[in-house]
N, C-alpha and C positions, 0 to 999 in steps of 0.2 A: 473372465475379464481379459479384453487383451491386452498389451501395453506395446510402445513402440519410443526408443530412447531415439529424442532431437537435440542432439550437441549435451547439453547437461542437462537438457528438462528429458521430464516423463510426461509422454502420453499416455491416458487410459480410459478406455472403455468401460462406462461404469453405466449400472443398471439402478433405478430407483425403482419403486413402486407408489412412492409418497403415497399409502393410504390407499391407491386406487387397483383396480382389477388388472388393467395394462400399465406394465412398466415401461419407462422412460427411459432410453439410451443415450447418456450423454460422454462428449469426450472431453476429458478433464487432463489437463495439465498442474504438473508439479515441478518444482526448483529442484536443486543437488540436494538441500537437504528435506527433501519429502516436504515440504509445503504449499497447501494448496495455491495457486495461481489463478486460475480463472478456467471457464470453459473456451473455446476455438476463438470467438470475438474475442475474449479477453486480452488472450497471448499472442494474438495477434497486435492490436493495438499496443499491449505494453513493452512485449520483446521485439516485435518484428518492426512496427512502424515507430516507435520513442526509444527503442534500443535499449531498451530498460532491463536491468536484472534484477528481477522480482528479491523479496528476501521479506519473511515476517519479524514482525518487532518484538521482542522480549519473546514469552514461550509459546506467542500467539500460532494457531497452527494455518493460517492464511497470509500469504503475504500482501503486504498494505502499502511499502516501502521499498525503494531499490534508484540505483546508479544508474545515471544513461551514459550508454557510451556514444550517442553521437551528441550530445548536448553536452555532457558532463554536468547535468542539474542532479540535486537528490528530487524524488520526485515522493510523494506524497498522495494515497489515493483511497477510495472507497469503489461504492457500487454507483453514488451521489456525484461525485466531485474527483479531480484531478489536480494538480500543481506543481510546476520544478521549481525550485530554490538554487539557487547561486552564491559566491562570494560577492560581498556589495550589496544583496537584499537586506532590504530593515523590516520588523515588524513594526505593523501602524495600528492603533486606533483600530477596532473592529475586526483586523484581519480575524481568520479562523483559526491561527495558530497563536492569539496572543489571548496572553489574561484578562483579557478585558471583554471578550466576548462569554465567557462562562465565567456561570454564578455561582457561588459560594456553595449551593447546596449541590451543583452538578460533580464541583470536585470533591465533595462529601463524598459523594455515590460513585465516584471514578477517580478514586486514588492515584489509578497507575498510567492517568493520560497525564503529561507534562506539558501546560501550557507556557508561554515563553512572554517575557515583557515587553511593555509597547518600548520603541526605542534599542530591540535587540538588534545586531548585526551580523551578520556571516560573513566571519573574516576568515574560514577556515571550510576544510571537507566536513570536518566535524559538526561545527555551527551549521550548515547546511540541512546533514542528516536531520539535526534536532529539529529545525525548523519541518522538515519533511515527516518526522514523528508528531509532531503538534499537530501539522495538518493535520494527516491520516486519521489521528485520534479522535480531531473536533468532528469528522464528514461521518466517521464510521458508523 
């Protein structure tokens, strides 16, 4: 495997076989603390062009969540979906980080996604992040 360190990510050279005869070469990036980030589109898109600093959520080993530093949003993401958060956003009615879009039996079976109420604010970095957790959780 090769690896090649950019600023605090890690690049690598990683080989599958997924199942089949010929194996697959992909270059995979990771954050400081060893978390997956995406393959070369990804970190691209996330770090390079939204300035994002990937970071996984709780002891998740992919990161889904991270700070832009030319925006200053928390930003919120999947494979599906995208979104930054600010101080001054409200959740509404339907959004994808509010409790009103999932159902009683989805937080049954996903305890550890924390959806947020219609009428929430981000009056802080904090309240941001969470809203950026809620997303990430409902796209994932």
């Amino acid at each position: 495997m090769d690896t090649k360190i950019i600023a605090t990510f890690e690049c690598r050279k990683e080989s599958n076989s997924m199942g089949s005869d010929m194996p697959v070469t992909m270059y995979c990036f990771y954050n400081k603390d060893n978390k997956y980030i995406g393959i070369v589109e990804d970190f691209k898109r996330l770090v390079i062009e939204k300035g994002i600093e990937p970071e996984a959520m709780d002891n998740n080993k992919v990161c889904s969540i991270g700070r832009s530093t030319k925006d200053g949003k928390w930003y919120g993401w999947s494979h599906r979906a995208i979104y930054g958060f600010q101080i001054g956003d409200k959740v509404k009615n339907g959004d994808c980080c509010a409790s009103s879009g999932w159902t009683d039996e989805y937080l049954k079976d996903h305890p550890d996604d924390k959806p947020l109420p219609v009428g929430f604010e981000a009056k802080t970095e904090a309240d941001c992040k969470k809203m950026a957790i809620a997303f990430a959780s409902s796209v994932s």
